[in-house]
C-alpha positions in Angstrom: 170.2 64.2 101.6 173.2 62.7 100.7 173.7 60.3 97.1 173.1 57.1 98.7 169.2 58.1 100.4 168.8 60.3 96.7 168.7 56.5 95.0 166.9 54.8 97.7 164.1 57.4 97.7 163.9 57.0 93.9 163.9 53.2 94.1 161.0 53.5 96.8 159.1 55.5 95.3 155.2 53.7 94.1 155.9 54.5 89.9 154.1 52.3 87.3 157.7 51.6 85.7 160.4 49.1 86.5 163.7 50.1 86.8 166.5 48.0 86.6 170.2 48.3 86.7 172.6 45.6 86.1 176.5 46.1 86.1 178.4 45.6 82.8 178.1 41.8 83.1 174.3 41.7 83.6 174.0 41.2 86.9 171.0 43.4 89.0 172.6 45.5 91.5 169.4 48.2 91.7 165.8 47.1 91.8 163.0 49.7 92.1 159.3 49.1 93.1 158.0 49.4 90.2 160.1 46.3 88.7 158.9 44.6 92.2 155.2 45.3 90.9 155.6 44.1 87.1 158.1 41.1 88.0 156.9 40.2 91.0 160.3 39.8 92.6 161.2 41.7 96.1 165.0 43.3 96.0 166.0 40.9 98.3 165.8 37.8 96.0 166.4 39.3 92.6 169.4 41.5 93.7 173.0 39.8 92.5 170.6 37.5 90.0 171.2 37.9 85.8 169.1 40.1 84.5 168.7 37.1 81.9 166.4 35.4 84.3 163.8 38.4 83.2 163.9 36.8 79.7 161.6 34.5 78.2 163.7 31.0 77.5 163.6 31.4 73.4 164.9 34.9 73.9 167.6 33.6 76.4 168.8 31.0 74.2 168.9 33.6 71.0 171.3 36.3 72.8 169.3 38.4 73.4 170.0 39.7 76.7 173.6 40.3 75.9 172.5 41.9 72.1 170.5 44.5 74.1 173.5 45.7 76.0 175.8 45.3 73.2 173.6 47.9 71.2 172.5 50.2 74.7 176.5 51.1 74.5 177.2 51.5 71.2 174.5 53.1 69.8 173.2 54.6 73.4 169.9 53.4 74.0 168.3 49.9 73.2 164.6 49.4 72.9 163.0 46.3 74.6 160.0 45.7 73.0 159.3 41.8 73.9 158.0 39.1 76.0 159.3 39.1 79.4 159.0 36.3 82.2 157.5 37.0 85.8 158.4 35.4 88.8 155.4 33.0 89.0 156.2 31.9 85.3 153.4 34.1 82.9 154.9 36.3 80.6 154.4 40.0 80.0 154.9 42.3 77.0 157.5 45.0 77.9 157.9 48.1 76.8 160.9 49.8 78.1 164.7 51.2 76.8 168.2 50.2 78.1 170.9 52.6 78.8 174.5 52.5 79.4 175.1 54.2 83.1 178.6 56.1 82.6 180.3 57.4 85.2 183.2 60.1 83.9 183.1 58.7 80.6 183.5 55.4 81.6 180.6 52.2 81.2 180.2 50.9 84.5 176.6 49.0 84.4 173.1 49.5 82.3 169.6 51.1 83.5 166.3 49.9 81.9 163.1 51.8 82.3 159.8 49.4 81.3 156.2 49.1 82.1 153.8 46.3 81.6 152.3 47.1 78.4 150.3 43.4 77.7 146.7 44.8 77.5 148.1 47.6 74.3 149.7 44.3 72.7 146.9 42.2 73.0 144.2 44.9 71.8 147.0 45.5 68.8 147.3 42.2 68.0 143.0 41.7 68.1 142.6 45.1 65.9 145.3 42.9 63.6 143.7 40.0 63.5 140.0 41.2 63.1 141.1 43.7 60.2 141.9 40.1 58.1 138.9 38.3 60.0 135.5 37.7 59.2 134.0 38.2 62.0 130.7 35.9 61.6 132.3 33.3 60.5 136.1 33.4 61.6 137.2 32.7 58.4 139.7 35.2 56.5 137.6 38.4 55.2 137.9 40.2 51.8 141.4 42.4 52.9 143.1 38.9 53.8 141.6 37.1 50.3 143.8 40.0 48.3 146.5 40.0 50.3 146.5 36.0 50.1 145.9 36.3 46.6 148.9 38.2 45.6 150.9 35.6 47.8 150.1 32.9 46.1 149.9 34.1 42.7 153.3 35.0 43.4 154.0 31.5 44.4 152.3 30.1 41.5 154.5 32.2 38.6 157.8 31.4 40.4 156.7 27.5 40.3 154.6 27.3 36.9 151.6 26.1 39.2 148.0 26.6 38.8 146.1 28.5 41.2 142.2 28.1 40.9 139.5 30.5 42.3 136.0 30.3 43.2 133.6 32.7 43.9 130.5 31.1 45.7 127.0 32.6 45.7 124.8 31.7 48.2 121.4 31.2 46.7 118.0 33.0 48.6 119.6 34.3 51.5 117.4 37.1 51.2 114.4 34.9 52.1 115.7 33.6 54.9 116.2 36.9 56.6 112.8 37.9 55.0 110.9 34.7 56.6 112.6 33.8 60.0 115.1 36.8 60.8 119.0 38.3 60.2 119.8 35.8 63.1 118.6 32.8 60.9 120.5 34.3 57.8 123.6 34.8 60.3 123.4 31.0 61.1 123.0 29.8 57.9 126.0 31.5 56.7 128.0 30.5 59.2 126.7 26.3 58.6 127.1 27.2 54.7 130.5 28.2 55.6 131.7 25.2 57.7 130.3 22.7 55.2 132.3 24.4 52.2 135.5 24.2 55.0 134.7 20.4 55.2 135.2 19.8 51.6 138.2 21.7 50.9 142.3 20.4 51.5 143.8 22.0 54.6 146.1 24.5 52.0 143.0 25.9 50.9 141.8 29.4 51.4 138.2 29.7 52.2 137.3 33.7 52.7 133.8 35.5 53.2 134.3 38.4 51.0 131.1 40.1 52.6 126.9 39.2 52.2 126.0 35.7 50.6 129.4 35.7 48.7 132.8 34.0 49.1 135.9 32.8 47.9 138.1 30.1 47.9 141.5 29.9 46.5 143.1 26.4 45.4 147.1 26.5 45.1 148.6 23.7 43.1 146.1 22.2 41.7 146.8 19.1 39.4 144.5 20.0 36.6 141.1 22.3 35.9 138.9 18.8 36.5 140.1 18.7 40.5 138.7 22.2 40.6 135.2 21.0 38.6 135.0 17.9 40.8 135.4 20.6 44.3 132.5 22.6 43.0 130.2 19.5 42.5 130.8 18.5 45.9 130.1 22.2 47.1 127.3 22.3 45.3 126.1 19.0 47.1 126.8 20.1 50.6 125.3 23.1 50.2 122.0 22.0 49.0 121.5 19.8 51.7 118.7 21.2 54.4 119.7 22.8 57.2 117.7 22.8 60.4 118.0 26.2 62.0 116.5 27.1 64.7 114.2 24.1 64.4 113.0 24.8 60.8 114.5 23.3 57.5 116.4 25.6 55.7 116.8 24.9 51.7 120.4 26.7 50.9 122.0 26.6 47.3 124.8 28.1 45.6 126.7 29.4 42.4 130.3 29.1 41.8 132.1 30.8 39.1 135.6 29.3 38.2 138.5 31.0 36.8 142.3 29.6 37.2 146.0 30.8 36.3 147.7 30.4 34.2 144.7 29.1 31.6 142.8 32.6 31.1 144.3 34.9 34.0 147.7 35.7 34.1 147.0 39.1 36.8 145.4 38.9 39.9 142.9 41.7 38.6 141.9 38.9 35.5 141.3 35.7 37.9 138.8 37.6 39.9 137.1 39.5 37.1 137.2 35.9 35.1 135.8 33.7 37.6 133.4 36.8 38.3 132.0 36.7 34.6 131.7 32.5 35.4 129.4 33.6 38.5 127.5 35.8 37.1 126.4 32.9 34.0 126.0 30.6 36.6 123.6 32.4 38.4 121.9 33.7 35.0 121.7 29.9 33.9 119.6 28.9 37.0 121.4 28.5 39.8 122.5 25.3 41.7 125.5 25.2 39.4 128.9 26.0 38.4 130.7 27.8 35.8 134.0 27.7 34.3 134.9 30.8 32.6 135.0 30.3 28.6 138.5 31.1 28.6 139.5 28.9 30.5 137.5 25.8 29.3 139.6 26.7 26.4 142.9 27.0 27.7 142.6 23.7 29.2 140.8 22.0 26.2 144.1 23.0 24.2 146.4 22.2 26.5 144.4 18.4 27.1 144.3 17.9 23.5 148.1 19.0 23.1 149.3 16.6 25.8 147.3 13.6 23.6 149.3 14.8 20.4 152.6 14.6 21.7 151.7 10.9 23.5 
């Protein structure tokens, strides 16, 4: 068998990969079944085409076709790790490596090796999301709270902002399960949840940090009294019935307030602070908020300093 039947053998042969090999300018001169399968393009009409064709449009208009060689022959191999375009427009995630083809030394053309790997992206990128999800409720779950936390307390030190926190305690969601089922509490949560989303400004972080609690984090805020005037009107919507499953439901809540920079200047002191604040609203009766004692103070002083100096 000489060369020539070698190559075509290999580029007939039924493999789950694509191969593709372009000459030094891009351009496909060898097309295997594999890439026939994954692009959907026969030989015949991909054969003397760019291989930038293959490339989503964004990646096209940011170099990256040309990048991809320019790093397969200097550095020897090139990883393609990206969205790719199909002949009937969807997109595929490719994994796959480019390598220079040399022939005595000398570059003459590239070879890339891929397979369709879309269904490991997708379940990657689900595992991902659902690790910072809650999955009840589809709001953000404890993990993305901290990690959001950190983020914007960052945000708020660099710009002398204050960054409020609420920790919200459903009320008697223990006797909902108790009386008409987990599937009733499950509801109710997930109403509770939508009506505290309603009340909030989009930049808002509304999270479920697990059970009957959650938390909601308030960049920028103007003053302590916006915060006090968002808990009033949670404390509203929550304690309105709720009809599920045909029966009225009697929800309330407890919020515990803490903000930097009035009492909290780590991220550990704004939850523990605004945990304290729960806990006396909840020991106080219920149906009502707290401001941690600090912080009342802290914003007293500053009020009153303001009025001194006008």
């Amino acid at each position: 068998m000489d060369d020539r039947a070698l190559m075509q053998a290999l580029l007939d042969t039924p493999i789950r990969h694509g191969i593709v090999v372009t000459d030094l300018q891009g351009k496909i001169i060898l097309w295997n079944r594999g890439a026939e399968a994954i692009f959907g393009y026969s030989a015949q009409e991909i054969i003397g085409a760019s291989a930038e064709k293959l490339f989503v449009p964004i990646d096209r208009s940011n170099g990256i076709p040309g990048r991809e060689m320019s790093k397969a022959r200097t550095q020897g191999c090139a990883g393609d790790f990206r969205w790719h375009l199909r002949k009937d427009g969807t997109t595929f995630w490719g994994d796959g490596m480019m390598y220079p083809v040399r022939v005595e030394g000398a570059d003459i053309g590239y070879m890339k090796v891929l397979r369709d790997a879309t269904d490991l992206k997708l379940s990657q990128e689900e595992h991902r999301r659902l690790a910072f999800v809650d999955v009840l409720t589809g709001m953000p779950n404890r993990a993305e709270l901290f990690r959001r936390l950190v983020d914007m307390m960052g945000t708020a030190q660099r710009h002398r902002e204050m960054l409020v926190l609420l920790l919200v305690d459903l009320d008697h969601l223990k006797d909902v399960n108790d009386s008409l089922g987990h599937a009733a509490g499950d509801a109710m949560l997930r109403s509770a949840a939508q009506r505290m989303r309603d009340v909030l400004r989009s930049n808002d972080l509304l999270a479920r940090l697990g059970g009957d609690e959650f938390a909601i984090l308030q960049p920028g805020a103007q003053s302590l009294d916006d915060a006090v005037v968002v808990a009033e009107k949670l404390l509203e919507v929550l304690a309105q019935p709720m009809d599920i499953g045909g029966r009225e439901v009697q929800v309330t809540g407890s919020i515990g307030i803490s903000a930097y920079p009035l009492d909290a200047a780590t991220t550990e002191q704004l939850l523990g602070n605004a945990d304290v604040a729960l806990y006396q609203a909840k020991a106080g009766g219920r149906n009502q908020y707290r401001v941690h004692e600090a912080t009342m103070k802290h914003a007293h002083t500053a009020s009153a300093s303001t009025a001194g100096q006008g």
